[in-house]
Structures are given as structure tokens and as C-alpha cells.
C-alpha positions in Angstrom: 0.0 0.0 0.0 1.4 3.5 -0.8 2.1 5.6 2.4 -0.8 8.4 0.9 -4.0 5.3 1.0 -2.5 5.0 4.4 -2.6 8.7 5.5 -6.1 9.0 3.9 -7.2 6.6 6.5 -5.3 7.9 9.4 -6.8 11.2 8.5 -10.1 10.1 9.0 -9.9 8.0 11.8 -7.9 10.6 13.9 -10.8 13.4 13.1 -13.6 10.7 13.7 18.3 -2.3 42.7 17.5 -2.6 44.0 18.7 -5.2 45.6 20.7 -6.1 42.6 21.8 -2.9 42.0 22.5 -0.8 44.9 26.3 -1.6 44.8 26.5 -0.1 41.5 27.6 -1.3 37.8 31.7 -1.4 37.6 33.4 -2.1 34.2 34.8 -5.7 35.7 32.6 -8.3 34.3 33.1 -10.4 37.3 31.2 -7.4 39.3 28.4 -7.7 36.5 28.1 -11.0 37.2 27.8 -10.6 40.8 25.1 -8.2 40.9 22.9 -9.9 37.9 22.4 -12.5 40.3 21.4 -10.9 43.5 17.6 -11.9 43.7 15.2 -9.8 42.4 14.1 -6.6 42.5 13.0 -3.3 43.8 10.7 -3.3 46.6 8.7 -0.9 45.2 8.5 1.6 42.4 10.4 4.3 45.0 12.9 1.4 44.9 13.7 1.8 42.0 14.0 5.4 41.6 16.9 5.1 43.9 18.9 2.4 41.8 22.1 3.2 40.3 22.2 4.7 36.4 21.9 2.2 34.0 25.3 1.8 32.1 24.6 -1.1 29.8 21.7 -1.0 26.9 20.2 -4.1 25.5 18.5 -4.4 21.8 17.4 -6.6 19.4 18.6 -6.0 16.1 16.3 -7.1 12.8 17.9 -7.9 9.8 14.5 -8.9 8.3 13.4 -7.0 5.1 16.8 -5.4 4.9 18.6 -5.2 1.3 21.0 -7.1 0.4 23.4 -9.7 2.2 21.8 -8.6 5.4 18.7 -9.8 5.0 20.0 -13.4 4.6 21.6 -12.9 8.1 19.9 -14.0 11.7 18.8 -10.9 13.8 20.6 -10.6 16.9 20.6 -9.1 20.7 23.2 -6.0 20.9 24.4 -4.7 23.9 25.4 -0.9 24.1 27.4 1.5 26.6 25.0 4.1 27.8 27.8 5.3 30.6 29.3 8.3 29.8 31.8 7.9 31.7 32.8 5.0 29.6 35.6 4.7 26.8 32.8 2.8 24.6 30.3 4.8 25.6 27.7 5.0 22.7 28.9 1.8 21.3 27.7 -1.9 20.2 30.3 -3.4 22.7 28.5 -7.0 22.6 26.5 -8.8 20.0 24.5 -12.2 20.0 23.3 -13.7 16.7 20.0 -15.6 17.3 20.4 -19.8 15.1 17.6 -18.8 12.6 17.4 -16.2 10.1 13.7 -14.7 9.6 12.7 -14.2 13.2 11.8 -10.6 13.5 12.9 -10.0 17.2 10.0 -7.7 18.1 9.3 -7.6 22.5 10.8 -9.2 24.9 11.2 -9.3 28.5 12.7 -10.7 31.1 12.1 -14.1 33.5 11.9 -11.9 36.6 10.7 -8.8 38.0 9.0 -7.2 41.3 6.3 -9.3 40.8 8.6 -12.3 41.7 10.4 -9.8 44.5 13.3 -11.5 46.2 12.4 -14.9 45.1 14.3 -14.9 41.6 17.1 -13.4 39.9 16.5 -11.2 36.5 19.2 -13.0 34.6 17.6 -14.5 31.2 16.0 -12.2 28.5 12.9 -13.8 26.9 13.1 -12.8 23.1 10.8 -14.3 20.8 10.3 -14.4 17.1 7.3 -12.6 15.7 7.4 -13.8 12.4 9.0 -17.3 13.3 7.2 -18.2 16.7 10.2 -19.2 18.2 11.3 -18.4 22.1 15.1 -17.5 22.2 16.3 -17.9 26.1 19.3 -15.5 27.1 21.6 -15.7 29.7 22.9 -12.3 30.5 24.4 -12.9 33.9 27.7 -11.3 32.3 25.5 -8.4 30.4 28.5 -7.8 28.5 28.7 -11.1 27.4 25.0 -12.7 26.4 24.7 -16.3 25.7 21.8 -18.4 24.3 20.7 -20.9 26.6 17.5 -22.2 25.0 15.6 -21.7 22.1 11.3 -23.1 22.4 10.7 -24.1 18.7 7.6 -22.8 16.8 6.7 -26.3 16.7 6.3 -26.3 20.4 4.6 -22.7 20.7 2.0 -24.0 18.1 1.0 -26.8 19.8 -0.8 -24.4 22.1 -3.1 -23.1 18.6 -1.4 -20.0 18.8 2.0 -17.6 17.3 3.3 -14.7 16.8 4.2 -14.1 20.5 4.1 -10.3 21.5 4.6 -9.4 24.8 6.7 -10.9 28.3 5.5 -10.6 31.3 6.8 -12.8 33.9 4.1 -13.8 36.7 4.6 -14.1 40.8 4.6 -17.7 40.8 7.7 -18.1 38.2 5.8 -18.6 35.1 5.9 -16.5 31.8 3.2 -15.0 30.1 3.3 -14.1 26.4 1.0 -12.5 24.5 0.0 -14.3 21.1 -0.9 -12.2 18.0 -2.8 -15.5 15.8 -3.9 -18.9 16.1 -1.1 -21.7 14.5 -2.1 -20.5 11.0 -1.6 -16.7 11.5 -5.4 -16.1 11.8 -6.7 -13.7 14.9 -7.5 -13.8 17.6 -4.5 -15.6 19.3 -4.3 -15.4 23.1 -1.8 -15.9 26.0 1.0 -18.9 26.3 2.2 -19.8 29.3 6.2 -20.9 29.9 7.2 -22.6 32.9 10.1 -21.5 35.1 12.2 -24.1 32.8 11.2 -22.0 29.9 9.3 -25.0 28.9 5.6 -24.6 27.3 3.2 -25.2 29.5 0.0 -24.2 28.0 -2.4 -21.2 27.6 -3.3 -18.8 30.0 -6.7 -17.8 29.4 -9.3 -20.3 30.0 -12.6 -21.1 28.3 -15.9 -22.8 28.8 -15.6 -24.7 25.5 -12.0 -25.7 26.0 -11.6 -28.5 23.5 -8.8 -31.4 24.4 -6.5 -30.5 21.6 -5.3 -26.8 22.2 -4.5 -26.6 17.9 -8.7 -26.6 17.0 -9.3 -24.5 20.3 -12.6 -22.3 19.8 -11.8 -18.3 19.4 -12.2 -17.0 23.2 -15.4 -15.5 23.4 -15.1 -11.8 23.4 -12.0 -11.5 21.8 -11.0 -10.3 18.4 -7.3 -9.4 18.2 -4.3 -9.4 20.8 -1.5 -6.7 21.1 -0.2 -6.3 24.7 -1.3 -6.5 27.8 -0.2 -5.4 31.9 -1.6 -7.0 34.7 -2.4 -4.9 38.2 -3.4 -8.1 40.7 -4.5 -5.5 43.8 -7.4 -4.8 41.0 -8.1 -8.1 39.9 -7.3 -7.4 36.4 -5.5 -7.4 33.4 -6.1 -5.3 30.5 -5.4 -6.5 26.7 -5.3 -4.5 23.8 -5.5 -5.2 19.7 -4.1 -4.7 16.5 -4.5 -7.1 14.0 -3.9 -11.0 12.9 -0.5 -11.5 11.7 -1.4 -12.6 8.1 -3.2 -9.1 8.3 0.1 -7.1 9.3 2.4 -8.9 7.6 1.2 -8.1 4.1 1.5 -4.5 4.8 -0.7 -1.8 5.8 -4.4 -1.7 3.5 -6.7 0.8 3.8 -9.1 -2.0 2.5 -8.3 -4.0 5.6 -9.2 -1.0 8.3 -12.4 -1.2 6.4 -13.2 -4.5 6.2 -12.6 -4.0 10.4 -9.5 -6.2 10.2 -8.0 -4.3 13.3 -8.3 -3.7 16.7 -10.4 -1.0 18.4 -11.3 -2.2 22.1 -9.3 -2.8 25.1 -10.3 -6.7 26.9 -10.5 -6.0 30.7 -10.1 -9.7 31.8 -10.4 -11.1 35.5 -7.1 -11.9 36.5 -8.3 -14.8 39.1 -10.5 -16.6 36.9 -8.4 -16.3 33.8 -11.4 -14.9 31.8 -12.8 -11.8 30.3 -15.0 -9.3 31.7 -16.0 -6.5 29.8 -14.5 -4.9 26.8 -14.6 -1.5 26.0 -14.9 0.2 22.9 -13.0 3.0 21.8 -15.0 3.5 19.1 -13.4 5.5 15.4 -11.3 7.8 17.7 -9.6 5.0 18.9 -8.3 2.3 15.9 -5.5 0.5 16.8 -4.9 0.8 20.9 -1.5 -0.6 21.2 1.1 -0.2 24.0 -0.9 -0.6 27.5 0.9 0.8 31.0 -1.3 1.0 34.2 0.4 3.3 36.4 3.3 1.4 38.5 1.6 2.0 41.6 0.3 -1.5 42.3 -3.1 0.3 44.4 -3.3 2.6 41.5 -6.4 1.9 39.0 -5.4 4.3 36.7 -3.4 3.8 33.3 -3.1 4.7 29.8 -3.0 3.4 26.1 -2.4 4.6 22.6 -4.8 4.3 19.6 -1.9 4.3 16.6 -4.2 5.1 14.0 -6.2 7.5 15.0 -3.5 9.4 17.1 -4.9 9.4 20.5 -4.0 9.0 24.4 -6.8 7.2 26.2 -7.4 7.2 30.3 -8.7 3.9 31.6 -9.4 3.6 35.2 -12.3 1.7 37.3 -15.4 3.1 36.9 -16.5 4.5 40.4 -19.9 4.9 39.2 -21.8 8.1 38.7 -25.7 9.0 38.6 -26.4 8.2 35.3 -24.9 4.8 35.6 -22.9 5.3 32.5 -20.4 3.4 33.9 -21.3 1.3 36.7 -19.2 0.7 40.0 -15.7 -1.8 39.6 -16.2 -1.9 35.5 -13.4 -0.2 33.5 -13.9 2.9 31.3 -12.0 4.8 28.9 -11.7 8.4 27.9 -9.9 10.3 25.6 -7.1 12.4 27.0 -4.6 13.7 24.1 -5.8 14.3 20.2 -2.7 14.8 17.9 -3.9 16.5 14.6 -3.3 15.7 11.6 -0.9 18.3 10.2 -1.0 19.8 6.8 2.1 18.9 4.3 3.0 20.1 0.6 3.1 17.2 -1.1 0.8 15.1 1.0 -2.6 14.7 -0.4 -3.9 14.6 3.0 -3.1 15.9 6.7 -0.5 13.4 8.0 -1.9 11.8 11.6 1.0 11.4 13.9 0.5 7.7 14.5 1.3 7.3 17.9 3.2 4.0 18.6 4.7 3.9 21.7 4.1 5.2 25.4 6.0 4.8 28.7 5.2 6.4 32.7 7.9 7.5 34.9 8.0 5.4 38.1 6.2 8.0 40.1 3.5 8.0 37.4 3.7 11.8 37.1 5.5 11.8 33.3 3.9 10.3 30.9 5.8 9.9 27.3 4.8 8.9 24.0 6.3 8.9 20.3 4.5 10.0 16.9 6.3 7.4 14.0 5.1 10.0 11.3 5.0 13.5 12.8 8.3 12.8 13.9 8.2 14.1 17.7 8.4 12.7 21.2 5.8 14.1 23.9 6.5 14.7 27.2 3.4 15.3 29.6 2.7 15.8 33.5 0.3 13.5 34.3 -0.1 14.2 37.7 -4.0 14.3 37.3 -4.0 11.3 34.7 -7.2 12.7 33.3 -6.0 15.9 32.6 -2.2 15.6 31.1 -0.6 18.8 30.7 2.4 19.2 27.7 5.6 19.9 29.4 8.4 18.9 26.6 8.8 17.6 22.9 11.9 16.9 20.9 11.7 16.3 16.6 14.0 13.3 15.7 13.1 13.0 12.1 10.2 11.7 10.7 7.7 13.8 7.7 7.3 16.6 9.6 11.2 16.2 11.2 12.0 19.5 9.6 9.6 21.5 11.4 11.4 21.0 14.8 15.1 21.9 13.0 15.8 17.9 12.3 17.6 18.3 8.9 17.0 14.8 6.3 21.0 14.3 6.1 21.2 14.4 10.2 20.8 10.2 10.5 17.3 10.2 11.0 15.6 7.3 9.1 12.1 6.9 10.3 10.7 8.7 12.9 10.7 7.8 16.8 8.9 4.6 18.0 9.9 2.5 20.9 10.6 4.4 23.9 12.1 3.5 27.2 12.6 5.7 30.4 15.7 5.4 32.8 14.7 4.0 36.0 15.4 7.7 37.5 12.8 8.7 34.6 15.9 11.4 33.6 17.1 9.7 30.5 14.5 8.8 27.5 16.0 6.2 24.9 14.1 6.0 21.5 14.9 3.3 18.8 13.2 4.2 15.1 11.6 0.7 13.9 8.1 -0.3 14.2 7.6 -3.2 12.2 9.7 -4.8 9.1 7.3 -4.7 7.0 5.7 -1.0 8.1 9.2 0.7 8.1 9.5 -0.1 4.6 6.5 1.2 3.2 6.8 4.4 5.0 10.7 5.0 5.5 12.0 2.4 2.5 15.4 3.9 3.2 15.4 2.1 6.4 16.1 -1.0 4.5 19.3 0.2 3.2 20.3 2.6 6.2 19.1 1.3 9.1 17.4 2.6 12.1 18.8 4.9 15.4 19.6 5.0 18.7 18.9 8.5 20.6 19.0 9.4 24.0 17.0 12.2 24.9 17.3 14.5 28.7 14.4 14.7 31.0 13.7 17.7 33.3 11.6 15.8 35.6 10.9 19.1 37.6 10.0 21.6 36.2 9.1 19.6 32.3 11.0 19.4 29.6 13.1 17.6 26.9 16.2 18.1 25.3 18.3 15.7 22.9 21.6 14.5 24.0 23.7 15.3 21.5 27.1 13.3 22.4 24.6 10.1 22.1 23.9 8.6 18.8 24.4 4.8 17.8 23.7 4.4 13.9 22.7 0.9 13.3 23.4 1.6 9.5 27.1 1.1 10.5 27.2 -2.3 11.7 29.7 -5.2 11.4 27.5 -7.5 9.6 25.6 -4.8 7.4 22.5 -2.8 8.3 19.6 -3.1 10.7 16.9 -2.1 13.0 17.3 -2.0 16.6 13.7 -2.1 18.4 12.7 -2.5 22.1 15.8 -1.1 24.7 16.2 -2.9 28.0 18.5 -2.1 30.8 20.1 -4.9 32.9 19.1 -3.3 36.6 15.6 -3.1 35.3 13.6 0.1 33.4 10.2 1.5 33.5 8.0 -1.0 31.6 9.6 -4.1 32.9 8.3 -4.6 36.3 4.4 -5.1 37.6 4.4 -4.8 41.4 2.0 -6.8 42.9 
């Protein structure tokens, strides 16, 4: 689809240490080691506001739909100096090629967090494949130095009826939970697959009245149309899911055919955590196509989060309903509302106004900043949030993207794409933003990504007063790597970051 039958739409839709860390992160590896395995975590969010600055970076990097050689090549894990103090600082000091070429490292997560609070150590990334299905298990006890230690086959994940795994959240009781973008053939809705604390598969997650034996002809779960992400807030009782589409929907490209024929995701699924089944749904209706990244606050009493609808460039509020006189929303139900429209901006050349497609979003640990990136526009958002359902702007910062020139971001300065994933120091005073969304995506909208690569930016945070401001002695050009070109995605920090841990 060409990027103009895709703005057309967009147009339209957006007007309709802890304990592990405390001692601090040396340069000896044998001190890395040491403190990777302390048992995990912080204690609480105000924990891990306290932790030592992160000095190590890790990435996947995608050599899917790249030109040339690279594309022939496995994707693999990086690992980058973020200390500025260091003599590799803003460098790929480590790199792990995955067995498989084709994976299209996407999410990942780790096998511990606060939810598992001094009973396990955060030492193995979960990665999985989202176009292969398979699970890649990695060792980082020596972050510097990663190591594969298992790798769950997409025969094994399919056995379950489901692929594409999204999302990794590790649970209280050792067990991972992935979200699952399809059924074995790639059709929607997917749902959630369980590993066990041997990275083995150990079923679904979600139960269902008509459970059949045989997990592969498992009937659709009632209520449930497409899967995205999802964050879990047990004090509450609930986990909230989002959508975007089947993965034989995404992976052909964007079609403006397809958001007509209602082949993606519009609702959030507010599911009962205890009973594993769903509740209520809620609707966001045309102002809110594609709700992607979800974050409850990290509060664990807190009932208050937020999501972003991609498509039709909005920040939605959810929070339990406390019920009002009208009974428009009754007492312990979720609701929704929308907080933040982004407008379509007006562009010579463009046919229509170009939405600013908002893919990711990330909260401060004090749940006062909230963050988000516009792919298209080409900005990053910074807003107080201190009254979640009335965000005030504080900061934005132009790294590229269409309208990249209108914040003083020139096209020769390395930008390819615009800014997607996001992730916030555990301080919340350093902002990390990556440039991929989605192999496929990146090259119908930024085809030079193919040949160039994507970023690595590091933006400052004033988390007093508001405001951002790029880091200009920060820059890691994946264009320039050994093995050719690629896209680095989701950024994870070894002592933990802020949309890794669910406090229970």
C-alpha cells in the first residue's frame, strides 16, 4: 500500500536495585556478574527510583526485510554503553546472533521482575520471534557477554493453537506470560502462552468454557478479536489487553481495505485476573483504531493507566469506573476516555493531513510523566500526568520523521524513520528512543530504512519543572554495523527500566 492510502485513513480516523543494584555497575565483568544475580528486584516503584544509572543497553537488532546480504543474516541481541563515563560509551560493545534467520525479534522481556520480588534473579531475556514463533532464552548474567541458553521451537509454541508471541510478562509464581498475536495459521484472535520457570511450554493462560482437548482446533475466546499487549495490576483483579490485527493481516502491509473490512483492533479486553477470563470490553469506538502499547500506572493500588490508539493518534485514560448518577459506567467496570488528540498536520506534497500515529508510550515510576512517540510526525511528547485525566504538555523533541523539519531535524542528520519504541531510565531522567516499528511497516513508510538502518537517541528529562532536550554526544547508527544494516527495536536495561516490572 502506498504511504498516501494510508494517510487517507489515518486522516479520518484521527478526526472521527534494588537489591541487585544498589552496589552499582563497575566495568569488571566479574562485578556484572555478581550483581545480575542478586535476587530480584525493587521493593517498590520508590525502589527503583533510587537504583544506580543504568550503564549497559540491550536491543534486538532485525535484519528482516533489509537489502542485500543482510537480510540473509539472523537478527541478533546487541548490547550498548550508555555510561558516559565510559571509553565505549555510545557503542555496540557486545552482540548475540539468534540460530535462525527470519525471526523478526520484536518484544521481549525478562524471567523476573517485582512481581517475583526476592524470590528470583532477573538473569535471562525472553526474546521471541514474531514472524517465526520461536522463544530465544538468554543468559545475560555477564550483560556484556550474552549467551543463548535455550531456544522453544515454533513447533512447540504451536502446539498451544497460537503464534506470533508479543509481549513478556513474567508472573509471581515463576511462570511466563506471552501475548499471542494469531492462532497456528496466523489467523486472529491468538491469546496468551504460558512458559514454565524451565522455559518450557506449558500451555495457555486464558481459560474457556468450550475448552476442546486438543489446544491446535481451540474455539476463538469469546469476546476477543485481536491481541496486542497486555499489563496485569493483581490489587485490582485485572489485566487489561489490547489489539491490532492478525498476523497474516500485518504482515502483508498496511491496507486501507483492511481497516475497512474491520480487520483491526479498536477495544481494550479487561479480563479477571483470578478466573483467567474476560470481563468486559470496552470500545473506543473510530477515535480510537489500533490501541496498542498498554501501562497501568506502577503504583500496584493505582487503578489508573493509559494506552495509545496508533491510528487514530490518540491517548486514552482507563481507570475503574467509580460509578456516577447516570450509571454510564457502573461501579468496579473499567472505562475509557480520551485524554490527548494529535492533529493531523497539513504537508505540501501530501494529499492529506498526516496523523502522527502514535506507537509507543511509557510512565515515569512515580506515574507523574507520561511519554509517547509520533512514528510519522516525527516528535516525542513529554506530559505531567499528575491528574491522569488531565495531562498537561511539558516537553517535545523532533528526531526526524515527515514533519522532522519543522522541529530543526535536517534529512542528512541520520534520521531514518521517525521515533517509535521508547524507554525511560529508572530515574525517569534519560529517555531512549529506537526508530523501527515493524519490518514490513518501516518499509512502506521509510524504504530507506532498509538500506540505512534505524537509530539509537538518548534524549534528557527535566523531571521538575518539564521538559526535553536531545543529547547530542549520544547517537548509535545501526546503519554502520559489522555485519551490514539493521533495525534495533525494544531497549532494555540490565538493573531493570520502566515498563519491565508489575508490582504486585
Amino acid at each position: 500500500m502506498r504511504r498516501r492510502d494510508f494517510l487517507a485513513t489515518a486522516a479520518v480516523a484521527s478526526v472521527a536495585p534494588s537489591i541487585l543494584a544498589r552496589r552499582g555497575w563497575g566495568d569488571s565483568h566479574a562485578q556484572h556478574a555478581q550483581q545480575h544475580h542478586d535476587k530480584t528486584i525493587h521493593a517498590t516503584p520508590a525502589d527503583a527510583m533510587k537504583a544506580p544509572r543504568e550503564t549497559l543497553a540491550f536491543l534486538p537488532c532485525i535484519r528482516v526485510g533489509m537489502e542485500g546480504e543482510a537480510t540473509k543474516k539472523p537478527d541478533y541481541l546487541a548490547v550498548v554503553d550508555v555510561d558516559p563515563h565510559s571509553d565505549s560509551y555510545s557503542k555496540v560493545v557486545a552482540r548475540l546472533d539468534m540460530p535462525h534467520v527470519g525471526d523478526e525479534l520484536h518484544h521481549y522481556g525478562w524471567n523476573a521482575c517485582a512481581s517475583c520480588h526476592g524470590e528470583r534473579e532477573r538473569r535471562y531475556l525472553i526474546v521471541p520471534g514474531l514472524a517465526s514463533s520461536r522463544i530465544h532464552v538468554i543468559d545475560v548474567a555477564d550483560p556484556r557477554k550474552p549467551k543463548l541458553q535455550k531456544v522453544v521451537s515454533a513447533e512447540e509454541v504451536k502446539k498451544t493453537g497460537l503464534s506470533a508471541p508479543h509481549t513478556v510478562h513474567c508472573l509471581s509464581d515463576g511462570r511466563l506470560m506471552l501475548s499471542m498475536l494469531g492462532d497456528a495459521d496466523g489467523n486472529a484472535p491468538g491469546g496468551f502462552l504460558l512458559l514454565d520457570d524451565e522455559f518450557n511450554v506449558a500451555g495457555r493462560w486464558e481459560k474457556n468454557e468450550n475448552d476442546a482437548p486438543d489446544m491446535r482446533v481451540r474455539p476463538p475466546k469469546p469476546g476477543m478479536k485481536f491481541n496486542y499487549d497486555f499489563w496485569y495490576q493483581p490489587r485490582h483483579n485485572a489485566m487489561i489487553s489490547s489489539e491490532w490485527a492478525a498476523p497474516n493481516t500485518v504482515r502483508q502491509g498496511f491496507k486501507v481495505e483492511d481497516v475497512k473490512a474491520g480487520k483491526y483492533g479498536q477495544r481494550l479486553v479487561v479480563w479477571n485476573w483470578e478466573k483467567q477470563t474476560i470481563d468486559h470490553t470496552i470500545d473506543l469506538g473510530a477515535e480510537g483504531l489500533i490501541p496498542l502499547e498498554v501501562r497501568f500506572h506502577h503504583n500496584p493500588d493505582s487503578a489508573h493507566g493509559f494506552v495509545g490508539a496508533a491510528l487514530s493518534s490518540s491517548m486514552w485514560h482507563f481507570h475503574k469506573a467509580a460509578g456516577d448518577a447516570n450509571q454510564s459506567a457502573k461501579p468496579g467496570r473499567w472505562t475509557a476516555e480520551k485524554v490527548i488528540q494529535v492533529d493531523p498536520v497539513e504537508v505540501e506534497g501530501w494529499p492529506f493531513p498526516v496523523p502522527g500515529l502514535i506507537t509507543d508510550l511509557v510512565l515515569s515510576m512515580d506515574d507523574r510523566w507520561l511519554y509517547f512517540s509520533n512514528w510519522l510526525h516525527g516528535d516525542i511528547r513529554q506530559y505531567d500526568v499528575s491528574d491522569p485525566a488531565k495531562p498537561k504538555l511539558t516537553g517535545q523533541v523532533w528526531l526526524g520523521g515527515v514533519l522532522g523539519a519543522k522541529g530543526g531535524t535536517k534529512p542528512d542528520a541520520g534520521y531514518v524513520g521517525g521515533p517509535q519504541m521508547l524507554q525511560l531510565s529508572l530515574d525517569g531522567k534519560r529517555l531512549y528512543v529506537t526508530s523501527s516499528l515493524y519490518s514490513v511497516w518501516d518499509n512502506q513508510f521509510y524504504p530507506d530504512m532498509a538500506k540505512r538502518g534505524s537509530f539509537l537517541r538518548q534524549i534528557d528529562c527535566d523531571t521538575t519543572k518539564g521538559g526535553l532536550a536531545l543529547n547530542e554526544k549520544f547517537h548509535v547508527d545501526f546503519g554502520q554495523e559489522p555485519g551490514g544494516p539493521s533495525r534495533a527495536h525494544e531497549i532494555r536495561f540490565p538493573g531493570g527500566d520502566s515498563t519491565s516490572d508489575i508490582w504486585v
